[in-house]
Backbone as JSON, one array per atom type, in Angstrom:
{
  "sequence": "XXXXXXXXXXXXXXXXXXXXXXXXXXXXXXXXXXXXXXXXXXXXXXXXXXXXXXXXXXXXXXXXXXXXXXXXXXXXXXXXXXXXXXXXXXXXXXXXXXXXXXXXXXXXXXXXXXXXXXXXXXXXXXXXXXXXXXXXXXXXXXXXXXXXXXXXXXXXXXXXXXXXXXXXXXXXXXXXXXXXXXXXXXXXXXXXXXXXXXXXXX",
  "N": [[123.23, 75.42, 89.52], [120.63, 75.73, 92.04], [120.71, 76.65, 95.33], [119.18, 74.55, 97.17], [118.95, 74.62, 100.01], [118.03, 76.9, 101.26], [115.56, 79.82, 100.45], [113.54, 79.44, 97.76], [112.77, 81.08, 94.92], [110.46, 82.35, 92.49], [108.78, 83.93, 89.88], [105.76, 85.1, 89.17], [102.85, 85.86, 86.91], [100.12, 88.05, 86.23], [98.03, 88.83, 83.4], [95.76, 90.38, 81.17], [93.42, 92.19, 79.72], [91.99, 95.76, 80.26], [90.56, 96.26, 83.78], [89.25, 94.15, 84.22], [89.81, 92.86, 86.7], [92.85, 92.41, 87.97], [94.17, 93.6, 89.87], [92.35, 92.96, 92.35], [92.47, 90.44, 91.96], [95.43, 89.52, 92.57], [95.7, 91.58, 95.35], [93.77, 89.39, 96.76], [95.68, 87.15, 96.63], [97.64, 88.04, 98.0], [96.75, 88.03, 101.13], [95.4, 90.74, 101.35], [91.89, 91.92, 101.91], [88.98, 92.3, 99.53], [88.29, 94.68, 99.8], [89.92, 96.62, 100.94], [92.15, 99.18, 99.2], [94.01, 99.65, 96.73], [97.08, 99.69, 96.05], [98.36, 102.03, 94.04], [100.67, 102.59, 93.09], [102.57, 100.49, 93.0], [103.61, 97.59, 91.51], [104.04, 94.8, 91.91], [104.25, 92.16, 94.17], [104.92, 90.41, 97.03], [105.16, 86.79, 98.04], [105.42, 84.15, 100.25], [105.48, 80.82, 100.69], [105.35, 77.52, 102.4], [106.24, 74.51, 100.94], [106.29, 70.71, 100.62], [108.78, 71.14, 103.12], [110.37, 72.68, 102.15], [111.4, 76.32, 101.29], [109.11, 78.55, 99.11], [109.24, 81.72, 97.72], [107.46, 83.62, 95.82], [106.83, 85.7, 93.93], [104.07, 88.28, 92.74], [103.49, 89.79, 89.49], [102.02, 92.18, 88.58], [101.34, 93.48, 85.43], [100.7, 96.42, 83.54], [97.61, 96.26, 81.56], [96.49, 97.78, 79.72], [95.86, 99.03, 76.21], [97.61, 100.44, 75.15], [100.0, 99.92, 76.39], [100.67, 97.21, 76.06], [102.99, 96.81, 74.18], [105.3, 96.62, 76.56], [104.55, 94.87, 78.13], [105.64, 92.36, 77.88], [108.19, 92.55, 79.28], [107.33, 92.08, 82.03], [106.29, 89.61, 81.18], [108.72, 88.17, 81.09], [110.58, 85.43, 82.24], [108.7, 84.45, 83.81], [107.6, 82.05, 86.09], [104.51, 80.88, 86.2], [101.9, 82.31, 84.94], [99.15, 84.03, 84.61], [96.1, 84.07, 82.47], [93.7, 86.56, 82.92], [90.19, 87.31, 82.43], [86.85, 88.73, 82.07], [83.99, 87.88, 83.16], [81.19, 88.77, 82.54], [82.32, 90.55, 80.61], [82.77, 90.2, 77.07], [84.82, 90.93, 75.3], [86.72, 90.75, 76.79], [87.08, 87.93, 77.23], [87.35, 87.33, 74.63], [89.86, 88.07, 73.69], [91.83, 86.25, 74.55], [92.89, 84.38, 73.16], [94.61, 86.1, 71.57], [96.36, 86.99, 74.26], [97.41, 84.31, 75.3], [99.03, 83.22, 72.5], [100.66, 85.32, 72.55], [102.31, 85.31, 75.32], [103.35, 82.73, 74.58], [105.06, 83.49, 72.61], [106.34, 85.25, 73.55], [107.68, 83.72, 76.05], [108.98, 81.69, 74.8], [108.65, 78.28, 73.38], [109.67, 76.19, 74.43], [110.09, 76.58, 76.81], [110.11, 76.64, 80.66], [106.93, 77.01, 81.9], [103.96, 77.39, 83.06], [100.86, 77.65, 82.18], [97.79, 79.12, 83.07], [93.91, 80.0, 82.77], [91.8, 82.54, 83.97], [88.69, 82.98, 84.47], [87.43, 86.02, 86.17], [84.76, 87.7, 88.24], [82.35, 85.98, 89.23], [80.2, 86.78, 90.45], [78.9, 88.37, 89.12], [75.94, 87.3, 87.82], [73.62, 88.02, 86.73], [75.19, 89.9, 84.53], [76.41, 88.15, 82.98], [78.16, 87.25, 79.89], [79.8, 85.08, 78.95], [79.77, 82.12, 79.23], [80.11, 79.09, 80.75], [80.73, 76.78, 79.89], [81.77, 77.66, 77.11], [84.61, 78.71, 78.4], [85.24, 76.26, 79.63], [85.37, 75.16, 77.33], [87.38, 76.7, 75.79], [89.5, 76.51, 77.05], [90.28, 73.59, 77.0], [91.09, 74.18, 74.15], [93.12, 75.4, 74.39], [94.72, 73.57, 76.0], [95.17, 74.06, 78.8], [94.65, 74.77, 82.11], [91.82, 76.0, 83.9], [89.77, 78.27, 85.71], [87.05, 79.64, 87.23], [85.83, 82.39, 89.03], [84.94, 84.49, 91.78], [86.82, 87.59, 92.96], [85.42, 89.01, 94.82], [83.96, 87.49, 96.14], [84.65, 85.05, 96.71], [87.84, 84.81, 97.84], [89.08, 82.38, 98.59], [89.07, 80.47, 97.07], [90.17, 81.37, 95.05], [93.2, 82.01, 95.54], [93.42, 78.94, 96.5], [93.35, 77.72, 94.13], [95.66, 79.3, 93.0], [97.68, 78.2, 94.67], [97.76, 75.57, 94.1], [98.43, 75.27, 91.29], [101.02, 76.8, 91.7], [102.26, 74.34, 93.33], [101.92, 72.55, 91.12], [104.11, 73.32, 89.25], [106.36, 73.19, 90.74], [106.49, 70.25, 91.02], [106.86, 69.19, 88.77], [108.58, 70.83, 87.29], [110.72, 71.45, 89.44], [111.35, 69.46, 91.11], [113.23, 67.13, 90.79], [115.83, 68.61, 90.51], [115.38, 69.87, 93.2], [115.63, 67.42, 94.22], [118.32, 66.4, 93.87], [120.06, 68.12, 94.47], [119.45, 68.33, 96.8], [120.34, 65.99, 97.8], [123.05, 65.9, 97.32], [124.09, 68.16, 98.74], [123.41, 66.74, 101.55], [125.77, 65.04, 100.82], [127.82, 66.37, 100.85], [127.73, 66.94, 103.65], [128.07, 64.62, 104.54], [130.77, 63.64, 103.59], [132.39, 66.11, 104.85], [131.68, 65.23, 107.81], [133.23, 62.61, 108.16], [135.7, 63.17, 106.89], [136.58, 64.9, 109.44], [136.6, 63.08, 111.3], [138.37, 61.44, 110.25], [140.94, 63.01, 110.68], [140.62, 63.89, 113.58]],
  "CA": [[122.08, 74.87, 90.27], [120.12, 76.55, 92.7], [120.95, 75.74, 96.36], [118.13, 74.55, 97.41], [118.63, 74.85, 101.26], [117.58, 78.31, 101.3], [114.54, 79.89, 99.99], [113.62, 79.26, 96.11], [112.43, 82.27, 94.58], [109.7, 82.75, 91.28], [107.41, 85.36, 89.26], [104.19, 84.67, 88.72], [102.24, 87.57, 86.07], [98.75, 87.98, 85.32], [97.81, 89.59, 82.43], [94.57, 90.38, 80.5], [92.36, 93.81, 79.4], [91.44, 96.58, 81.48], [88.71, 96.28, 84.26], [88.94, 91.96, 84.39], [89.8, 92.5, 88.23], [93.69, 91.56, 88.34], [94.35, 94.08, 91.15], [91.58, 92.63, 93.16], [92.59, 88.89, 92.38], [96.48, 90.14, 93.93], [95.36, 91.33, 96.99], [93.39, 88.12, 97.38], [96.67, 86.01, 96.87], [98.39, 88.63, 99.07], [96.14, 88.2, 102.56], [94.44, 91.97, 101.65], [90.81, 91.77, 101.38], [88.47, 92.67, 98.65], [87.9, 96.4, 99.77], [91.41, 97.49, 100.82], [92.36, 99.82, 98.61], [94.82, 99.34, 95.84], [98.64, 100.49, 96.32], [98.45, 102.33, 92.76], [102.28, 103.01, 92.88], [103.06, 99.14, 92.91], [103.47, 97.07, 90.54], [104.54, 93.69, 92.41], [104.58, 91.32, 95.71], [105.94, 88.81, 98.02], [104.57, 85.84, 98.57], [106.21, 82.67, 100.53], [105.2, 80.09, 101.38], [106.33, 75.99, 102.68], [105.96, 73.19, 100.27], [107.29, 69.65, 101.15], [109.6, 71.28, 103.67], [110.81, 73.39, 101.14], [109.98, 77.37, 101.33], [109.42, 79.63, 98.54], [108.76, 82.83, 97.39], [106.59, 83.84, 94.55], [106.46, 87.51, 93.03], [103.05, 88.61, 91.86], [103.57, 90.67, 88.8], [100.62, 93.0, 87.68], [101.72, 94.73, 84.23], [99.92, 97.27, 82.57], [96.46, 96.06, 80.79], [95.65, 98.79, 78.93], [96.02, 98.75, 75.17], [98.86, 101.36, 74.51], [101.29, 99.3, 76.99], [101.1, 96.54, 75.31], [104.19, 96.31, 73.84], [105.89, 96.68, 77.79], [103.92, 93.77, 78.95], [107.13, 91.21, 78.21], [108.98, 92.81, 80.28], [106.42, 91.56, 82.8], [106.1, 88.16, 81.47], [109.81, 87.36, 80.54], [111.24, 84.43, 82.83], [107.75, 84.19, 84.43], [107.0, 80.67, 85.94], [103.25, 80.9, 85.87], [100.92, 83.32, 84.05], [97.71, 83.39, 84.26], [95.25, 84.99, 82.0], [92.81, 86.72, 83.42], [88.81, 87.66, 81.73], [85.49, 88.87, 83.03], [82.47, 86.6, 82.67], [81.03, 90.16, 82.23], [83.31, 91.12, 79.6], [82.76, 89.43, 75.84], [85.91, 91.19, 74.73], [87.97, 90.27, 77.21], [87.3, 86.63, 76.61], [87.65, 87.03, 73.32], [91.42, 88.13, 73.48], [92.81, 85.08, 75.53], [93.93, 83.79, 72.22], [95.89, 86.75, 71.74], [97.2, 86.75, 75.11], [98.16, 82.98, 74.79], [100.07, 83.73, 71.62], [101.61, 86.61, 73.39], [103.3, 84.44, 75.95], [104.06, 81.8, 73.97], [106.1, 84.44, 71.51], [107.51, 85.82, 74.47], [108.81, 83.02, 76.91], [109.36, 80.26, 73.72], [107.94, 77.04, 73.16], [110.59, 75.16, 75.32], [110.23, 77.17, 78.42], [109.31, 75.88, 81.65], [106.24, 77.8, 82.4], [102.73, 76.93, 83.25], [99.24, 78.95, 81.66], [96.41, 78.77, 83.2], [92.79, 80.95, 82.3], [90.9, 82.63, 85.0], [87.05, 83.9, 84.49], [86.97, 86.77, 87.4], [83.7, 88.37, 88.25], [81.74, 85.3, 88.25], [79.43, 86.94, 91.34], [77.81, 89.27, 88.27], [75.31, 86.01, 86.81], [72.4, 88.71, 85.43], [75.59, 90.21, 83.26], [77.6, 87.38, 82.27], [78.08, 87.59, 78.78], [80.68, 84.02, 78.38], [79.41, 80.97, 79.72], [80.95, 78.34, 81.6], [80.81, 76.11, 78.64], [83.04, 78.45, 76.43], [85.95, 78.74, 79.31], [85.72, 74.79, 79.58], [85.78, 74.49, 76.16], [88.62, 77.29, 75.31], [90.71, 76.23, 78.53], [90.78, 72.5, 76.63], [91.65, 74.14, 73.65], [94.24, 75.83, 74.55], [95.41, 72.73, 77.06], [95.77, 74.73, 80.37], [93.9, 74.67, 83.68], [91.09, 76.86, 83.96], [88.94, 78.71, 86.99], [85.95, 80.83, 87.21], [86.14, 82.88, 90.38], [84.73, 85.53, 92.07], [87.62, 88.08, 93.54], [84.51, 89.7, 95.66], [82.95, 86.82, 97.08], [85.43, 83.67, 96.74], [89.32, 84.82, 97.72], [89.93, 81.41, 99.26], [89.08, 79.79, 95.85], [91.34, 82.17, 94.15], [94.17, 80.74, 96.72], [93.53, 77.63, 96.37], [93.66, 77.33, 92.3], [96.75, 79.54, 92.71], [98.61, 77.33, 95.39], [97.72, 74.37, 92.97], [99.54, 75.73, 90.3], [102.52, 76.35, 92.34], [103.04, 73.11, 93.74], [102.17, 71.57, 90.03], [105.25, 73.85, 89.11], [107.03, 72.89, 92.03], [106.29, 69.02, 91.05], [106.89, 69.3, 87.31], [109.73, 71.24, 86.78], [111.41, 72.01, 90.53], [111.47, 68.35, 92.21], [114.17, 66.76, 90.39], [116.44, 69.27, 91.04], [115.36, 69.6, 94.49], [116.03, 65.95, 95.39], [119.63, 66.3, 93.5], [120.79, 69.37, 95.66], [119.45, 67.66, 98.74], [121.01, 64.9, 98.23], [124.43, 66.69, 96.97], [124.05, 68.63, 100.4], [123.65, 65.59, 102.63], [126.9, 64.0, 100.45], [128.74, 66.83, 101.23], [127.97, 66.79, 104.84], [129.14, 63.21, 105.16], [132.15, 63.75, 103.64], [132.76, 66.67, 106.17], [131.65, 64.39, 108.54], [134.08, 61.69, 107.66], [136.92, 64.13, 107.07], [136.73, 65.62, 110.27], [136.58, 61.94, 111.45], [140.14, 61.22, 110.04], [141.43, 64.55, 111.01], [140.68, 63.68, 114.62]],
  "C": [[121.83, 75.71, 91.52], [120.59, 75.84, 94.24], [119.31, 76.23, 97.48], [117.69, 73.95, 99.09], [118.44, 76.04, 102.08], [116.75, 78.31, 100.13], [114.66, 80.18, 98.44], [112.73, 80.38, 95.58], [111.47, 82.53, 93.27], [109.07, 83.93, 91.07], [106.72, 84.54, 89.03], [103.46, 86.37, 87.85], [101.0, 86.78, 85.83], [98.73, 89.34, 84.62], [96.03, 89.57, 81.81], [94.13, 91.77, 79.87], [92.3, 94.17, 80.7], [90.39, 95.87, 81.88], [88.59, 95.04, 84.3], [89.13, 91.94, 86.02], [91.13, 92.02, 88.58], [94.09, 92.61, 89.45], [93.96, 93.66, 92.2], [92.45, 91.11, 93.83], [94.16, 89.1, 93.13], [95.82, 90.05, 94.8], [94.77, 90.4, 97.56], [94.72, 87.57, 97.6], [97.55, 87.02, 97.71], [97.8, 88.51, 100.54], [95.46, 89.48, 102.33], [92.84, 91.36, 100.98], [90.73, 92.96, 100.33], [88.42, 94.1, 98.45], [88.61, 97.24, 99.76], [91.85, 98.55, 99.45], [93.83, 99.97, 98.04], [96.01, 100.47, 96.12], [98.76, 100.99, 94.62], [100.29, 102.74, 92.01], [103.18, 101.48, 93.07], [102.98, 98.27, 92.6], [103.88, 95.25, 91.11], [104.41, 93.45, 93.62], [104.6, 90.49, 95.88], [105.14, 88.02, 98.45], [105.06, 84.82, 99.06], [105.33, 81.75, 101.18], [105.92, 78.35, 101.17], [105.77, 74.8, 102.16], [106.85, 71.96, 100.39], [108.15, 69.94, 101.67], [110.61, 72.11, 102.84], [110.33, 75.41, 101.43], [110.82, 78.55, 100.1], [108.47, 80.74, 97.56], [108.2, 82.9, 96.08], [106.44, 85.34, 94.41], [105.18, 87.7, 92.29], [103.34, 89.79, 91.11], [102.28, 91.1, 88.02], [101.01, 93.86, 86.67], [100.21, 95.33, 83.92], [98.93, 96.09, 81.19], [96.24, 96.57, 79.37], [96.4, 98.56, 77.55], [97.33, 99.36, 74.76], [100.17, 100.74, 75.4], [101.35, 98.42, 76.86], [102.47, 96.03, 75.49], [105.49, 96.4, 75.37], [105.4, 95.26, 78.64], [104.98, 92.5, 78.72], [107.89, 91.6, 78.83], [108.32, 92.01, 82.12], [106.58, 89.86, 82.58], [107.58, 87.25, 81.08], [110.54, 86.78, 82.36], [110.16, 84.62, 84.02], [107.57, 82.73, 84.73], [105.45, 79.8, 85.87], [102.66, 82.55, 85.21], [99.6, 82.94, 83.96], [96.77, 84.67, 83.57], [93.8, 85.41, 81.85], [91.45, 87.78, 82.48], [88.2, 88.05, 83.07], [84.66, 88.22, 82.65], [81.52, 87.75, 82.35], [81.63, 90.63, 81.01], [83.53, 90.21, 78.2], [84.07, 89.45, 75.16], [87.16, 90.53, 75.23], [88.73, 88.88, 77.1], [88.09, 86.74, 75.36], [89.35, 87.14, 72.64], [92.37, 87.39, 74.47], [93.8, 84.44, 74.46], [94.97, 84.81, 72.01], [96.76, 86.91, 72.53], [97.76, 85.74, 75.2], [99.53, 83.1, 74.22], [100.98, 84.49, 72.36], [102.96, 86.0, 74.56], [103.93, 83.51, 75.26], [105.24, 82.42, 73.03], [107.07, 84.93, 72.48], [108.58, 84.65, 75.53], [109.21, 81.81, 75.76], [108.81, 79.52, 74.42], [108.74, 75.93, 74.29], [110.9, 76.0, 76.77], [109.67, 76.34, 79.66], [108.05, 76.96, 82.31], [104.58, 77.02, 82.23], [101.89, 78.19, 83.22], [98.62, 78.56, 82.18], [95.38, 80.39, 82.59], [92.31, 81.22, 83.43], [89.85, 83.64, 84.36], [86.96, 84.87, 85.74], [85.48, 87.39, 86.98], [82.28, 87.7, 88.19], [80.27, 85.57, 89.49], [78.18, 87.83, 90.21], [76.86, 88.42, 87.03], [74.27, 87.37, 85.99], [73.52, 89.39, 84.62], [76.76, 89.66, 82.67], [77.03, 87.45, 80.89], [79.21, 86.34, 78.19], [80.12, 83.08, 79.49], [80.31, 80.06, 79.93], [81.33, 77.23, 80.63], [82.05, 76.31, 77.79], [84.36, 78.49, 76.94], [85.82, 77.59, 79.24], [86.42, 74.51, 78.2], [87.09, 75.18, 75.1], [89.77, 76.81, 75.88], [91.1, 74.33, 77.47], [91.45, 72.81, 75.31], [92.7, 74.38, 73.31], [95.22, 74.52, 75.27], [96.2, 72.99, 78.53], [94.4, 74.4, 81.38], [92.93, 75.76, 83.34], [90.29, 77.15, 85.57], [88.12, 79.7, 86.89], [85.73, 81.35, 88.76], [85.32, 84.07, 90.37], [86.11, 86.67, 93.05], [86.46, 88.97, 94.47], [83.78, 88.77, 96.4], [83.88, 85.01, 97.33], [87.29, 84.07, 96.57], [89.76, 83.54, 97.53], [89.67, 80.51, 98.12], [89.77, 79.97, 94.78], [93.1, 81.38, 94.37], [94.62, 79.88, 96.22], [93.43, 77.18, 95.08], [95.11, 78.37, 92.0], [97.99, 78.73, 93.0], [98.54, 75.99, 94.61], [98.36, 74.43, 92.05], [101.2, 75.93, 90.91], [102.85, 75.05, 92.51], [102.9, 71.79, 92.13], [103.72, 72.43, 89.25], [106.09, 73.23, 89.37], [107.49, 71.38, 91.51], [106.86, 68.84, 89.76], [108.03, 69.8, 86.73], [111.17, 71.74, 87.87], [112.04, 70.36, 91.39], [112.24, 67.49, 92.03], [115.43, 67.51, 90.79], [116.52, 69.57, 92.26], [116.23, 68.47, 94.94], [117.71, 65.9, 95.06], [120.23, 67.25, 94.24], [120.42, 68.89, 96.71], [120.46, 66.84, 98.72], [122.83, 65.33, 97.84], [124.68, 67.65, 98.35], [124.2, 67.84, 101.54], [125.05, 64.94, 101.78], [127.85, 64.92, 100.74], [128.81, 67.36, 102.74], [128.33, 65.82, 105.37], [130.36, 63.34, 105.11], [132.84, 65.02, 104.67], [132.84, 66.0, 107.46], [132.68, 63.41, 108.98], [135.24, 62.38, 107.86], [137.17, 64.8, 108.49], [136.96, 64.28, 111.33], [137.95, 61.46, 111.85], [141.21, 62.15, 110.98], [142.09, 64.47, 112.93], [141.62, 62.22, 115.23]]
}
């Protein structure tokens, strides 16, 4: 068991096709704006932050897109606690291979993992060349049974954020808060009995 009076530690990976914007949507959930210019030699970063008095870190993992790295992209998503898979509302194709990415995780972390999918639509500032409608992501996101978000990473960070930090703390709530309250409280029982013992002692 984790001791959970020091900081608790996760990955988080997005994945998708080239060109969907997951560099962009990073530096949103990192504090860099939209324009900054991409660290092309880094593949990961730190994120912490304090939930119910609790504080912890999150790893954004950006693997390789592109078609020929593929087969490297579990390395990326193995013992991931969220994943999210990221499209362009722009991009017909990219939609169109969420089911494969789905699958893809599901083959890679198993069926009995603790991990949470969600879908994200980036790019949703380009309306004259959307090419997947808001309809389709509602109605794939239910079929799949994950969360969904249509975002802009150029005009809406703090919406990016705030459907990421939601996912953490349903993490957090879902598969972390049981364990939490049992190491707290296994922490406060073994400071009584110090307590106590030192009690006698005296």
């Amino acid at each position: 068991m984790l001791n959970y009076s020091d900081n608790i530690e996760f990955k988080i990976a997005l994945i998708g096709e080239p060109e969907v914007g997951i560099s962009s949507l990073i530096k949103l959930a990192t504090g860099k704006s939209f324009e900054d210019e991409p660290d092309l030699t880094k593949k990961y970063y730190k994120e912490t932050i304090v939930y119910n008095n609790h504080s912890y870190t999150y790893i954004l993992w950006e693997p390789f897109g592109m078609q020929r790295h593929r087969p490297f992209t579990k390395l990326f998503i193995k013992n991931a606690r969220i994943v999210l898979i990221i499209f362009a509302i722009n991009n017909k194709k990219s939609f169109e291979e969420v089911d494969y990415w789905y699958k893809y995780i599901k083959d890679t972390i198993g069926a009995d993992d603790e991990c949470i999918i969600a879908l994200v639509g980036n790019k949703s500032d380009l309306h004259d060349e959307q090419e997947v409608s808001n309809e389709e992501v509602e109605k794939k996101a239910n079929e799949l049974n994950i969360k969904y978000k249509i975002i802009s990473a150029k005009t809406d960070g703090e919406g990016f954020k705030k459907f990421l930090n939601e996912l953490l703390e349903e993490y957090i709530n879902k598969y972390l808060s049981k364990e939490i309250k049992a190491s707290t409280y296994k922490i406060e029982a073994n400071k009584k009995n110090i307590k106590n013992k030192n009690k006698c002692n005296n």
